[in-house]
PQR file with spaces between the fields and no chain letter, atoms N, CA, C, O and H, PARSE charges and radii, in Angstrom:
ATOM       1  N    UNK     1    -105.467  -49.605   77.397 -0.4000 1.5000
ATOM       2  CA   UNK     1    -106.057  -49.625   76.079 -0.0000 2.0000
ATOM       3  C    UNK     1    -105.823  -51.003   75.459  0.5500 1.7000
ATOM       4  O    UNK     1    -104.730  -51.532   75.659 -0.5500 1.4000
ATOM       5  N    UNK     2    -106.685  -51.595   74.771 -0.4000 1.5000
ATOM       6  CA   UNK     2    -106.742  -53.068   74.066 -0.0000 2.0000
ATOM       7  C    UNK     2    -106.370  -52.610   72.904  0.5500 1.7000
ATOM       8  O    UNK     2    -107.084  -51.785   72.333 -0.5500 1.4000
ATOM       9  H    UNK     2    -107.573  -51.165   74.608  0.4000 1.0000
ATOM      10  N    UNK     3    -105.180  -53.058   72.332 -0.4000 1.5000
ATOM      11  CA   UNK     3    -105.030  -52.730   70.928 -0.0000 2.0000
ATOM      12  C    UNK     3    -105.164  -53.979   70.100  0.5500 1.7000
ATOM      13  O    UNK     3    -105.316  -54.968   70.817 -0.5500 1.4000
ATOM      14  H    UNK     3    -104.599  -53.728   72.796  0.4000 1.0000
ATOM      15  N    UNK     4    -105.153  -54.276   68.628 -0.4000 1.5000
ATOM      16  CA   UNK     4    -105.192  -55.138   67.776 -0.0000 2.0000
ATOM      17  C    UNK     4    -104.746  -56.724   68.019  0.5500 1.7000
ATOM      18  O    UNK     4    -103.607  -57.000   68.394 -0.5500 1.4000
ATOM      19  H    UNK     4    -105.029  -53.473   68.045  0.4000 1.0000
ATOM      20  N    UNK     5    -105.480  -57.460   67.836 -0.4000 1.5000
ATOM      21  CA   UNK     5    -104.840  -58.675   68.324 -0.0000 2.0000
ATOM      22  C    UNK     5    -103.586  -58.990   66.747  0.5500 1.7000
ATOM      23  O    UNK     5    -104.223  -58.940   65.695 -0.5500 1.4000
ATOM      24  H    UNK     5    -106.406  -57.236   67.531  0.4000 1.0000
ATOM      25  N    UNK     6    -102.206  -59.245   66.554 -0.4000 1.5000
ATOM      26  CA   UNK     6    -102.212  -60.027   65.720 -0.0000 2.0000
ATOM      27  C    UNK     6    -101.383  -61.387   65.654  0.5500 1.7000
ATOM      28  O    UNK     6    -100.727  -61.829   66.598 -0.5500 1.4000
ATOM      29  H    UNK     6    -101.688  -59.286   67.408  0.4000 1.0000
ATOM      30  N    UNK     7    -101.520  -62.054   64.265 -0.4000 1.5000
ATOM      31  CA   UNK     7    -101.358  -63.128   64.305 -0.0000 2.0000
ATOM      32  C    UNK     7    -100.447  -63.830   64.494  0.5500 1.7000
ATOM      33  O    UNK     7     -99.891  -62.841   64.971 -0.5500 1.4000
ATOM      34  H    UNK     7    -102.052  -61.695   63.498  0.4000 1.0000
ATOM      35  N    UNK     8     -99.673  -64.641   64.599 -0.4000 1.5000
ATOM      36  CA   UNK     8     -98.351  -65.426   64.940 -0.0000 2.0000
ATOM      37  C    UNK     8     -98.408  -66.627   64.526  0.5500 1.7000
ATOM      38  O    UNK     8     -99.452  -67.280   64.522 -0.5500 1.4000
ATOM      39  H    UNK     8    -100.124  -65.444   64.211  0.4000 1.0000
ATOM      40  N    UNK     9     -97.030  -67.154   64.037 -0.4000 1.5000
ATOM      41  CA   UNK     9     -97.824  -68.657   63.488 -0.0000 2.0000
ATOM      42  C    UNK     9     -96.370  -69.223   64.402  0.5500 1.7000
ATOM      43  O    UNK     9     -95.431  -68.591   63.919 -0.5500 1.4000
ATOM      44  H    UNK     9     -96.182  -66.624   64.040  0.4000 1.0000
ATOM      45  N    UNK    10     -95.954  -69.963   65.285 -0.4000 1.5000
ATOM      46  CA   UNK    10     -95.020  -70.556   65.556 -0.0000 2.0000
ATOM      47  C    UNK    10     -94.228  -71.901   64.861  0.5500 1.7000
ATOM      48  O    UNK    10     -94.644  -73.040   64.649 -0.5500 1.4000
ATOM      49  H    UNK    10     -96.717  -70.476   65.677  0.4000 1.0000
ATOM      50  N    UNK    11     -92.935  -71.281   64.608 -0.4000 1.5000
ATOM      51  CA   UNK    11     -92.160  -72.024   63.527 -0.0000 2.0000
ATOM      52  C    UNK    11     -91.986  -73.544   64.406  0.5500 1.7000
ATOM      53  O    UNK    11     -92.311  -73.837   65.556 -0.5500 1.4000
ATOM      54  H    UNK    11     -92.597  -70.356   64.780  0.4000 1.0000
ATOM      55  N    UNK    12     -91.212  -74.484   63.121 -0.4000 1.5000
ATOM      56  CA   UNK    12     -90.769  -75.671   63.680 -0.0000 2.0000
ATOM      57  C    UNK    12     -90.048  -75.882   64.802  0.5500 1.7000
ATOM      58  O    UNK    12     -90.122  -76.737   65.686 -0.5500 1.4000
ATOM      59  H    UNK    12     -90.948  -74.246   62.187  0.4000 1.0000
ATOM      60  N    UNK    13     -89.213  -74.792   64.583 -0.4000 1.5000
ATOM      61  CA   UNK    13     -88.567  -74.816   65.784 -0.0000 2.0000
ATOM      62  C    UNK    13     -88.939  -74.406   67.167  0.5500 1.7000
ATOM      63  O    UNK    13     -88.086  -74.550   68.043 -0.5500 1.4000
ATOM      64  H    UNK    13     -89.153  -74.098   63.865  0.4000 1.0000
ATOM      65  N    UNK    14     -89.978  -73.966   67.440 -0.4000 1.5000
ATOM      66  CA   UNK    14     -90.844  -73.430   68.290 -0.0000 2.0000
ATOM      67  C    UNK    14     -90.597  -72.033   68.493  0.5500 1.7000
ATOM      68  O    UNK    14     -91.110  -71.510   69.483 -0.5500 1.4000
ATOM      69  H    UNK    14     -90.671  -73.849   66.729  0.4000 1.0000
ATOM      70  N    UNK    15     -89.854  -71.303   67.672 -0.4000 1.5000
ATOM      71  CA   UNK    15     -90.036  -69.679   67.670 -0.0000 2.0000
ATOM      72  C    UNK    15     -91.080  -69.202   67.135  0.5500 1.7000
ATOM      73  O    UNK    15     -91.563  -69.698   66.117 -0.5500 1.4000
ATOM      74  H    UNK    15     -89.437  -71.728   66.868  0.4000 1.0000
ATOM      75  N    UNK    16     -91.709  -67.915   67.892 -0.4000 1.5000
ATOM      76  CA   UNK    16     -92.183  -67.183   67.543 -0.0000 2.0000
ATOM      77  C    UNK    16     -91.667  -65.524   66.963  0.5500 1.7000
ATOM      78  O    UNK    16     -90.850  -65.041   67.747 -0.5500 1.4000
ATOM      79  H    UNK    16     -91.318  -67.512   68.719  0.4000 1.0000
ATOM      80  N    UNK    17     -91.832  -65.057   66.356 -0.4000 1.5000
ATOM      81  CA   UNK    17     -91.411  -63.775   66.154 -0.0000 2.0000
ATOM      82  C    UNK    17     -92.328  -62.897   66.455  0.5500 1.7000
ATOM      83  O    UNK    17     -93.391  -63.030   65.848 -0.5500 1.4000
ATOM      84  H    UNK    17     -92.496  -65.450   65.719  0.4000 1.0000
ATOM      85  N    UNK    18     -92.191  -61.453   67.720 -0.4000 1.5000
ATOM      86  CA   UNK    18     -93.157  -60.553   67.930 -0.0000 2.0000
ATOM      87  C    UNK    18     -92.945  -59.455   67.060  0.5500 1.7000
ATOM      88  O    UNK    18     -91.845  -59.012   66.732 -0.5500 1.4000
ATOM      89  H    UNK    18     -91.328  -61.345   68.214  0.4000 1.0000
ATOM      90  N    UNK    19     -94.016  -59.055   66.715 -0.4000 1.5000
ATOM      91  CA   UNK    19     -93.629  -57.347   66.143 -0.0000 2.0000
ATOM      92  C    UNK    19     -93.102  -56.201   66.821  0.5500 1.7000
ATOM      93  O    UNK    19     -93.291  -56.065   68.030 -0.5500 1.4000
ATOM      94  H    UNK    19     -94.910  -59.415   66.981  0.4000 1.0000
ATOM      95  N    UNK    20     -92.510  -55.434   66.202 -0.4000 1.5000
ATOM      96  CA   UNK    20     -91.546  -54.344   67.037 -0.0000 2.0000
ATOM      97  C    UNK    20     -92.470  -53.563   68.127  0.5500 1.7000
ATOM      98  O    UNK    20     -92.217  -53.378   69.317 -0.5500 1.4000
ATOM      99  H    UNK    20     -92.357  -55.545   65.220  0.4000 1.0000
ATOM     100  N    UNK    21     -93.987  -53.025   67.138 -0.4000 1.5000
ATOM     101  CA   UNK    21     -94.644  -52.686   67.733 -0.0000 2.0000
ATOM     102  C    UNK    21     -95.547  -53.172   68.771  0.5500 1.7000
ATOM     103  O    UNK    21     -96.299  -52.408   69.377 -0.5500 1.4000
ATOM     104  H    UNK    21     -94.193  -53.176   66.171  0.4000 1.0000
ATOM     105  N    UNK    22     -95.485  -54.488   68.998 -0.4000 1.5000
ATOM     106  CA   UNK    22     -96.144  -54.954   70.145 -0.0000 2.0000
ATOM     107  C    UNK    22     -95.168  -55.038   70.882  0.5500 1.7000
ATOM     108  O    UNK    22     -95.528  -54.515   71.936 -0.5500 1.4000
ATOM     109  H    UNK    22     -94.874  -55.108   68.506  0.4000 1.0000
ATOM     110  N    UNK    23     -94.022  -55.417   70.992 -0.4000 1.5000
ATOM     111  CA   UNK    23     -92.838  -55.252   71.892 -0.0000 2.0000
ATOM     112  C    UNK    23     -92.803  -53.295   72.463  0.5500 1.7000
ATOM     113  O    UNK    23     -92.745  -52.996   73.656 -0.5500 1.4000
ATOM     114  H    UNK    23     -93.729  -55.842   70.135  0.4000 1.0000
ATOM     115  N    UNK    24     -92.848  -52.311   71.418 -0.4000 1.5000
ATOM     116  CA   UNK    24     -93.204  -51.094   72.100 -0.0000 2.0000
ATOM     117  C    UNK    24     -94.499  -51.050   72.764  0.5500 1.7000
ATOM     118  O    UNK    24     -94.385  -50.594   73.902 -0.5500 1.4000
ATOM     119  H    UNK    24     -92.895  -52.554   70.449  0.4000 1.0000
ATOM     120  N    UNK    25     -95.415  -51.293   72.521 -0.4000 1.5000
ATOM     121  CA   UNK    25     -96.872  -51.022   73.114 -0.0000 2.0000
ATOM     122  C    UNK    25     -96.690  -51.928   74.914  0.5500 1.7000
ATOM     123  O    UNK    25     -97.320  -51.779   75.961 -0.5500 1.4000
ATOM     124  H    UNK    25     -95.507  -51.663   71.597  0.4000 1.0000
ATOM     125  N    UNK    26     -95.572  -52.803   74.542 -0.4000 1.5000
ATOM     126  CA   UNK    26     -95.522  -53.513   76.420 -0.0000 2.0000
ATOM     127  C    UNK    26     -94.785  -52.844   76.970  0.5500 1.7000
ATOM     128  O    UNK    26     -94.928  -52.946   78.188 -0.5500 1.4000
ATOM     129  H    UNK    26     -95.060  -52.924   73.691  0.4000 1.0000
ATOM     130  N    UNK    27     -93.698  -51.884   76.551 -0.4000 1.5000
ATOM     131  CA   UNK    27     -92.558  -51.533   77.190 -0.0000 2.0000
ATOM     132  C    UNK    27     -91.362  -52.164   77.193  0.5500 1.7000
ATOM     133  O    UNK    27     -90.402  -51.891   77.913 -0.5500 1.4000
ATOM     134  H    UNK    27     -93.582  -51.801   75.561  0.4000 1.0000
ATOM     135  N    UNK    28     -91.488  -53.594   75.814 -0.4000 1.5000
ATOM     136  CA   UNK    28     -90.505  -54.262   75.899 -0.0000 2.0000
ATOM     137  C    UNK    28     -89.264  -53.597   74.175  0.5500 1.7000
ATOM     138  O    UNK    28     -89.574  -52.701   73.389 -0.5500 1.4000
ATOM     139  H    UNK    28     -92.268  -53.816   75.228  0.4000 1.0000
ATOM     140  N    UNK    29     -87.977  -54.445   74.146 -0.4000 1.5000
ATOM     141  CA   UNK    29     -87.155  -54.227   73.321 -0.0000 2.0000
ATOM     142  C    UNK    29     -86.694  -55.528   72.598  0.5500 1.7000
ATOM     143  O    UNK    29     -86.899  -56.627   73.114 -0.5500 1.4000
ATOM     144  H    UNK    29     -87.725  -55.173   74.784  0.4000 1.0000
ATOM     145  N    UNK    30     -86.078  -55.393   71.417 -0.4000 1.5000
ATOM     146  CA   UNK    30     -85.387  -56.019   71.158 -0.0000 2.0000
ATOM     147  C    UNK    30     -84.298  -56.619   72.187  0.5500 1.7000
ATOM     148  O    UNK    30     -83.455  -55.729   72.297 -0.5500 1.4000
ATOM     149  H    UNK    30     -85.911  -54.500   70.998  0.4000 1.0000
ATOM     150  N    UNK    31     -83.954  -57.626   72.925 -0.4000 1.5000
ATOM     151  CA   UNK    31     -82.748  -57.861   73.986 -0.0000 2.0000
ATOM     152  C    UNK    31     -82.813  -57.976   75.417  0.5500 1.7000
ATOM     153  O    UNK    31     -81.881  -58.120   76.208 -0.5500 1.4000
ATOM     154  H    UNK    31     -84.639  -58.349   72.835  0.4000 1.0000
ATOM     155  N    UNK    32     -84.481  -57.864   75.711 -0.4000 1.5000
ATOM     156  CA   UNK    32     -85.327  -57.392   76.969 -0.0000 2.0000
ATOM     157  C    UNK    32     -84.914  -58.932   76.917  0.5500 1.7000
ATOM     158  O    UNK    32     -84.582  -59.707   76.020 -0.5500 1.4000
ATOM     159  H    UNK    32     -85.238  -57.747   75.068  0.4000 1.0000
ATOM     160  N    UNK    33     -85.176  -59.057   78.954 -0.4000 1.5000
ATOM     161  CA   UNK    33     -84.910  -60.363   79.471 -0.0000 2.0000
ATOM     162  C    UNK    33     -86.546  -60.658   79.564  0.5500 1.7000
ATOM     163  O    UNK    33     -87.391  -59.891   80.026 -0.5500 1.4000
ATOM     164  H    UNK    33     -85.446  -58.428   79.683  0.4000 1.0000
ATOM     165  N    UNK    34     -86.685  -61.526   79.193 -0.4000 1.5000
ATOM     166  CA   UNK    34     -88.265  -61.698   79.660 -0.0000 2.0000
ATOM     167  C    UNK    34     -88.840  -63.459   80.527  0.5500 1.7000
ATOM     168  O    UNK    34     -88.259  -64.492   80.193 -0.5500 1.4000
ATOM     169  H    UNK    34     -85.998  -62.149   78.818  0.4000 1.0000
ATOM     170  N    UNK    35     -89.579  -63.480   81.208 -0.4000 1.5000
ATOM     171  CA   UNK    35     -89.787  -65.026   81.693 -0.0000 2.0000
ATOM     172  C    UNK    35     -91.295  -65.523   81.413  0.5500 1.7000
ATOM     173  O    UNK    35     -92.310  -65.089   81.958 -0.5500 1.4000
ATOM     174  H    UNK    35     -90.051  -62.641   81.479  0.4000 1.0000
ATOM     175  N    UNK    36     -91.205  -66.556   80.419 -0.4000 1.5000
ATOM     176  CA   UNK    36     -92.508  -66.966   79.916 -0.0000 2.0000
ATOM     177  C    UNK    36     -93.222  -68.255   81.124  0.5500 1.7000
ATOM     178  O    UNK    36     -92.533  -69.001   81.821 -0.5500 1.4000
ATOM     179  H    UNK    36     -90.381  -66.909   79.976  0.4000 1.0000
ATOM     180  N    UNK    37     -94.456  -68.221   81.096 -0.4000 1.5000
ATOM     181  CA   UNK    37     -95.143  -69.423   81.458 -0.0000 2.0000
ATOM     182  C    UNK    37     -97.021  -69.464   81.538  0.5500 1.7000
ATOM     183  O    UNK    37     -98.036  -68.767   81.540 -0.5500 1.4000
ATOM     184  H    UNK    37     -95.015  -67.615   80.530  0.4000 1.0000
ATOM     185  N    UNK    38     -96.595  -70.591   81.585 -0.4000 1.5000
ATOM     186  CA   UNK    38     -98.370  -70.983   80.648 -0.0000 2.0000
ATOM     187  C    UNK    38     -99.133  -70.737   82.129  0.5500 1.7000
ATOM     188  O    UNK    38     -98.792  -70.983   83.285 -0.5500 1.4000
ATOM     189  H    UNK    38     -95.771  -71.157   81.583  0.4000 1.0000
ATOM     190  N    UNK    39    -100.216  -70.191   81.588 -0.4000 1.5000
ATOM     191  CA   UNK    39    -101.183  -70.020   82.152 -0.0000 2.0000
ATOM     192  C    UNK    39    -102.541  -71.026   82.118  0.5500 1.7000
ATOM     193  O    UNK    39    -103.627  -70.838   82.666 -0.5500 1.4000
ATOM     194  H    UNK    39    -100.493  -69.991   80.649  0.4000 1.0000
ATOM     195  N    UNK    40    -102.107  -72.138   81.297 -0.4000 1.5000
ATOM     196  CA   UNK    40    -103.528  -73.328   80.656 -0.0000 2.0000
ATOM     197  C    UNK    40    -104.452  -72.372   79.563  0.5500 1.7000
ATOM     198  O    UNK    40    -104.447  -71.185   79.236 -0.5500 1.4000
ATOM     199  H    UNK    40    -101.225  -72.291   80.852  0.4000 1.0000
ATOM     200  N    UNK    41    -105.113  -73.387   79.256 -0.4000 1.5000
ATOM     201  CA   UNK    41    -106.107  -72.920   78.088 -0.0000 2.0000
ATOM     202  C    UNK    41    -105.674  -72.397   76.941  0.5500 1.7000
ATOM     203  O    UNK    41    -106.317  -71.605   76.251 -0.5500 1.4000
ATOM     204  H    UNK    41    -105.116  -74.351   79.521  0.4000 1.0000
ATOM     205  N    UNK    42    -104.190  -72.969   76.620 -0.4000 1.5000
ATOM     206  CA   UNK    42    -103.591  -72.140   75.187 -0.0000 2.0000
ATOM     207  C    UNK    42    -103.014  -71.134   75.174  0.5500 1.7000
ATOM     208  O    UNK    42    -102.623  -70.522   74.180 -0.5500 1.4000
ATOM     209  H    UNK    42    -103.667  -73.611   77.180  0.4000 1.0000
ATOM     210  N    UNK    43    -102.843  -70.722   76.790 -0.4000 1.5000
ATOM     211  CA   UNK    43    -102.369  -68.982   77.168 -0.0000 2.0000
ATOM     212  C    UNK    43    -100.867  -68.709   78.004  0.5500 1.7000
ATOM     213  O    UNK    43    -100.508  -69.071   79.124 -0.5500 1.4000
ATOM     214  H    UNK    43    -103.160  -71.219   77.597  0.4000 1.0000
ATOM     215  N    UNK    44    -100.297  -68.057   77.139 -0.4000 1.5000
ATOM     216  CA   UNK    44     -98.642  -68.022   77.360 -0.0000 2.0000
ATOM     217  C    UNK    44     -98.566  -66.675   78.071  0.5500 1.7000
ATOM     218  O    UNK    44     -99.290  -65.783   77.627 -0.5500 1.4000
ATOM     219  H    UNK    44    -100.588  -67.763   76.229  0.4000 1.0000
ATOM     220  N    UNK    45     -97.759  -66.402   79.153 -0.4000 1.5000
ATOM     221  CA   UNK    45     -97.858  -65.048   79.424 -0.0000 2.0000
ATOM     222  C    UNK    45     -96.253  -64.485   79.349  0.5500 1.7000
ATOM     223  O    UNK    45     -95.422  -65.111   80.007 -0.5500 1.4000
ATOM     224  H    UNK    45     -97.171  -67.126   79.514  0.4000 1.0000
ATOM     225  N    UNK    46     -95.852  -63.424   78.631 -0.4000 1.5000
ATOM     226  CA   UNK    46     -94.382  -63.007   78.897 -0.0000 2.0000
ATOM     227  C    UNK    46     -93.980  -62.094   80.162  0.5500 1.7000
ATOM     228  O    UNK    46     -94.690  -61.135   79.856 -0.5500 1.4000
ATOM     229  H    UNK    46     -96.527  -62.916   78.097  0.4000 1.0000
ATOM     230  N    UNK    47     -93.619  -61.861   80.857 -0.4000 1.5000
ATOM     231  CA   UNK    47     -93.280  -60.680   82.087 -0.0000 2.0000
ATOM     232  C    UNK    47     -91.985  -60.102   81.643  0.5500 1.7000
ATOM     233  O    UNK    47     -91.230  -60.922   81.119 -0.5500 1.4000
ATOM     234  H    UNK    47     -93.043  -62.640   81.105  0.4000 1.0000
ATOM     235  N    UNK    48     -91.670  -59.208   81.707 -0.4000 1.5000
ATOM     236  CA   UNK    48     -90.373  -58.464   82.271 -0.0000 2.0000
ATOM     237  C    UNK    48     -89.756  -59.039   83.262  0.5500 1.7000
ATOM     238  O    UNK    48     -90.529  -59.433   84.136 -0.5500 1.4000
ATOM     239  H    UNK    48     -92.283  -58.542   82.132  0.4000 1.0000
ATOM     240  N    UNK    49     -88.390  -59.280   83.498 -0.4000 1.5000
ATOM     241  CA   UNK    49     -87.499  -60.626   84.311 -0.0000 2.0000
ATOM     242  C    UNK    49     -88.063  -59.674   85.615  0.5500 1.7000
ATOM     243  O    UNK    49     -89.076  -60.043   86.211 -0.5500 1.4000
ATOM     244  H    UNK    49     -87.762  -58.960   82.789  0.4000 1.0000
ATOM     245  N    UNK    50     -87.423  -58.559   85.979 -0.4000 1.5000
ATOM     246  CA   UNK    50     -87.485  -57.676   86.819 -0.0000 2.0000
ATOM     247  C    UNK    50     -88.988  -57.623   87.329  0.5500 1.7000
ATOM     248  O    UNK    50     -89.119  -58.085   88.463 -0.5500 1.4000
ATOM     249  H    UNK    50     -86.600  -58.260   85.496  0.4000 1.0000
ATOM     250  N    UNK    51     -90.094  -57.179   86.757 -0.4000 1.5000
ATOM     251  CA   UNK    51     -91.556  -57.763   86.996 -0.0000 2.0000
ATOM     252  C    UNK    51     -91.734  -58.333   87.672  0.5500 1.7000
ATOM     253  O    UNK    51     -92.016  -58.074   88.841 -0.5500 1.4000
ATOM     254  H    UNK    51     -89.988  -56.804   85.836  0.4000 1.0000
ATOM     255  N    UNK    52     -91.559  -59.920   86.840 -0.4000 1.5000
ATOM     256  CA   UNK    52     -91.577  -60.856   87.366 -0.0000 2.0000
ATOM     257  C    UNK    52     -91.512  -61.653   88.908  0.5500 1.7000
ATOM     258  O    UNK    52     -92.258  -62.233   89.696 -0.5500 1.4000
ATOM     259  H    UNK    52     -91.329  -60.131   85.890  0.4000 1.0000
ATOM     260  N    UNK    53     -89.754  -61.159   88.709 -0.4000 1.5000
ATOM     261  CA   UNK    53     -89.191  -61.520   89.808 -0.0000 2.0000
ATOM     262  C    UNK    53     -89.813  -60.763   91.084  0.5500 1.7000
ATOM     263  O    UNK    53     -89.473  -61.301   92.138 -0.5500 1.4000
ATOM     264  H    UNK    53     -89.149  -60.688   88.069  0.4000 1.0000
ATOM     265  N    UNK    54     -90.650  -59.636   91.234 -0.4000 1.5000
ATOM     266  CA   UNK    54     -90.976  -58.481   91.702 -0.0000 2.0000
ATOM     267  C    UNK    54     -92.374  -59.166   92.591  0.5500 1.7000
ATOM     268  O    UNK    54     -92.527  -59.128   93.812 -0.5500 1.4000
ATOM     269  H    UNK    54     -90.926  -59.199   90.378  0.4000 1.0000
ATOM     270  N    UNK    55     -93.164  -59.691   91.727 -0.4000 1.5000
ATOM     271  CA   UNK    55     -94.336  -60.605   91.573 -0.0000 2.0000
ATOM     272  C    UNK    55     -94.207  -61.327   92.558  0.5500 1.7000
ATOM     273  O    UNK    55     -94.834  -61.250   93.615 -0.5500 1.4000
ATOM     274  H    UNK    55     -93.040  -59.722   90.735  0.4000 1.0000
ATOM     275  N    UNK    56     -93.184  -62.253   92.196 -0.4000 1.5000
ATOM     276  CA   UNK    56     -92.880  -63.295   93.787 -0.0000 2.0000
ATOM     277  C    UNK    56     -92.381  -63.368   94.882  0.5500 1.7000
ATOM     278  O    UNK    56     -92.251  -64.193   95.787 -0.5500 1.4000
ATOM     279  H    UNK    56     -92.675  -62.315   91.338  0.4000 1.0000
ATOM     280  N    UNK    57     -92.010  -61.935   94.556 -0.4000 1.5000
ATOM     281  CA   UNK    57     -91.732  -61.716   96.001 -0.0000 2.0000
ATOM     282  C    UNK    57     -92.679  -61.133   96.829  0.5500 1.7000
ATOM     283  O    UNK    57     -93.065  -61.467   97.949 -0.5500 1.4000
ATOM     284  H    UNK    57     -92.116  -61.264   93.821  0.4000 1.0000
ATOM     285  N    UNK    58     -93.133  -59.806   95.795 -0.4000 1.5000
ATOM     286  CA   UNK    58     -94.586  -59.427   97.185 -0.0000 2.0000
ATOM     287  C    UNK    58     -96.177  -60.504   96.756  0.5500 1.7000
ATOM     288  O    UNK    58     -97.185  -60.090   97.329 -0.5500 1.4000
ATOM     289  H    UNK    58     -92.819  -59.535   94.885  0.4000 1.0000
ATOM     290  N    UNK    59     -96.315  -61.316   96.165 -0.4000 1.5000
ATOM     291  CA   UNK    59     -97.156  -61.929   95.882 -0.0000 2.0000
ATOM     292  C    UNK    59     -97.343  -63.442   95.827  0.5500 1.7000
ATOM     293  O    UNK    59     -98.384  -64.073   95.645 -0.5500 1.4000
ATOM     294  H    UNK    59     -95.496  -61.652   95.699  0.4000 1.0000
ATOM     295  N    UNK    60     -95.665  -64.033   96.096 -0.4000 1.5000
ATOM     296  CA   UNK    60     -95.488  -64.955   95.958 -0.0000 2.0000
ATOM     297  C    UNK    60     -96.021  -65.875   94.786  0.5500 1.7000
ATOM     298  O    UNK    60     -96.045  -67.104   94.854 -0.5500 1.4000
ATOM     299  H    UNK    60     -94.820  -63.520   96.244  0.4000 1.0000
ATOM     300  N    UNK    61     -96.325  -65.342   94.014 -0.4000 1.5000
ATOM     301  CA   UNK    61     -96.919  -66.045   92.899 -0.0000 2.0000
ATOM     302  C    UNK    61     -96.897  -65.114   91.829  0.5500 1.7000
ATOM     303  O    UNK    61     -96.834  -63.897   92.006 -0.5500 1.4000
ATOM     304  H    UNK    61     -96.306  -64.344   93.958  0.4000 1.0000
ATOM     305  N    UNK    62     -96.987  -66.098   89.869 -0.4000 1.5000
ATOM     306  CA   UNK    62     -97.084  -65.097   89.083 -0.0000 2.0000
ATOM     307  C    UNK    62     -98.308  -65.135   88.367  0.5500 1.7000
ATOM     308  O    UNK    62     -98.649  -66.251   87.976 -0.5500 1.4000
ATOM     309  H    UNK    62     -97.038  -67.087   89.725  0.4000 1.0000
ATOM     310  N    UNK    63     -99.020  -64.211   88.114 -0.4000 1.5000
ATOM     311  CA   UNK    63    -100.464  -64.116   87.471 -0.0000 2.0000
ATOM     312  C    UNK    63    -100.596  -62.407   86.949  0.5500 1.7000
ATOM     313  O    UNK    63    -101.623  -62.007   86.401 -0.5500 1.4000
ATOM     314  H    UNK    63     -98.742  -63.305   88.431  0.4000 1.0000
């Protein structure tokens, strides 16, 4: 299901803050390990560490 896009403005410091509820709608938490990386075109992707790590091993790659 596609739910609501919303907005984010990233601080000076380069934080972002997610909402609780988009952190529930991924399966993620407050304290979740997560591993970010850009995808180009302005597009950040977060994974679950575990995911992730999961990814490269049977896929050798993350997408």
């Amino acid at each position: 299901m596609i739910r609501e896009p919303v907005q984010l403005t990233i601080g000076e410091d380069g934080a972002v803050e997610l909402p609780i509820g988009l952190l529930a709608e991924s399966g993620l938490s407050p304290g979740s390990s997560v591993l970010a990386y850009s995808i180009g075109d302005g597009r950040i992707v977060l994974r679950r560490e575990e995911d992730a790590t999961q990814d490269l091993i049977e896929f050798g790659r993350l997408d």
